[in-house]
C-alpha positions in Angstrom: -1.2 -64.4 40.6 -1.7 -68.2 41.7 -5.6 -67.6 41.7 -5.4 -66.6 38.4 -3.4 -68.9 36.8 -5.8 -71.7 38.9 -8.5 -70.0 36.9 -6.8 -70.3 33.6 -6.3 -74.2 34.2 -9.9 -74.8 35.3 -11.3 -72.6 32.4 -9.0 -74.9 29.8 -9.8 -78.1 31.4 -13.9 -77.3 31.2 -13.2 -76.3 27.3 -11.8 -79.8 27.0 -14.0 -81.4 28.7 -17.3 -79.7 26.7 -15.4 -80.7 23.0 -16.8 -84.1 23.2 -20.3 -83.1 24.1 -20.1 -80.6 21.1 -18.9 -83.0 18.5 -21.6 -85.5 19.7 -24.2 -83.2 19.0 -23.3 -82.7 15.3 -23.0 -86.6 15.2 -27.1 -86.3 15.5 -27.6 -84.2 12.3 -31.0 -84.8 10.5 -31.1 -85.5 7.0 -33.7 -84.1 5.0 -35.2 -87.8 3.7 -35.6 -88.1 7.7 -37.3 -84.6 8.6 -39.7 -85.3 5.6 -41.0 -89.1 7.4 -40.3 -87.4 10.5 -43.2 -84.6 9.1 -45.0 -87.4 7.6 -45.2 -88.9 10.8 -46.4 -86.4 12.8 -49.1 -85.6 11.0 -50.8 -89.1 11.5 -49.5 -90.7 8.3 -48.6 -94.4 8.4 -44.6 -94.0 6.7 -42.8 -97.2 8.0 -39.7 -95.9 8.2 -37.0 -93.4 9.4 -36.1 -92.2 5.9 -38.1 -91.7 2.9 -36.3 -91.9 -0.6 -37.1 -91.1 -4.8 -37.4 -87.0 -3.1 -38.4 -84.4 -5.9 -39.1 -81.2 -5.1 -40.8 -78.3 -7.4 -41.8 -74.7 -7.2 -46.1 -74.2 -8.5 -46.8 -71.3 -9.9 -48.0 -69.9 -6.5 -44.8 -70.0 -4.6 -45.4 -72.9 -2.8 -42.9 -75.4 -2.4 -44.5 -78.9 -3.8 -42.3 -82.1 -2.4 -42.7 -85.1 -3.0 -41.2 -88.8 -1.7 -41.7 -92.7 -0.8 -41.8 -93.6 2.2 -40.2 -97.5 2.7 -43.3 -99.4 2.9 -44.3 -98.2 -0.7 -46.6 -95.1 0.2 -45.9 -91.9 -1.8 -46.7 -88.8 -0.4 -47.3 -85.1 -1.5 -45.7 -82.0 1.0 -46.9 -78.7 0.0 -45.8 -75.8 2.2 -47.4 -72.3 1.4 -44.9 -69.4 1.4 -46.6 -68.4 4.7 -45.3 -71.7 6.2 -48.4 -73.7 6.5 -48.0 -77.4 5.5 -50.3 -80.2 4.1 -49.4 -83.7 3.1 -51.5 -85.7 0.7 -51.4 -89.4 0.0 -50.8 -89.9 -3.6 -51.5 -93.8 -3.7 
């Protein structure tokens, strides 16, 4: 009975301990105007920033989703991703 209840202490004590590490994962959330420079970004696009802003996104009349945002130093860009999943980005100015 004392082994088990020596179990039960060290099993609630490691659940405590692990609540910090699980709240400061969700403190790292991604917001979509940074996954869209973060995509800009890795495809070799100069976007001068973590975040882009002015985001519009559409639908074209093949399925694809069209997106489209400012990165902070000015540039605009265009996001298409095909309903397959394949991505290009265009530079709009």
């Amino acid at each position: 009975m004392k082994r088990r209840s020596i179990w039960m202490v060290a099993a609630t004590l490691l659940s405590l301990l692990m609540v910090p590490f699980i709240m400061i994962q969700s403190a790292y959330a991604v917001s979509e105007a940074e996954d869209i420079a973060t995509t800009i970004k890795l495809r070799n696009y100069d976007c001068g920033g973590r975040a882009v802003s002015d985001i519009s996104e559409t639908e074209d009349e093949n399925g694809n989703r069209v997106i489209q945002a400012t990165c902070p130093n000015g540039r605009r860009y265009q996001i298409t991703v095909s309903s397959d999943g394949r991505m290009q980005i265009q530079p709009l100015n």
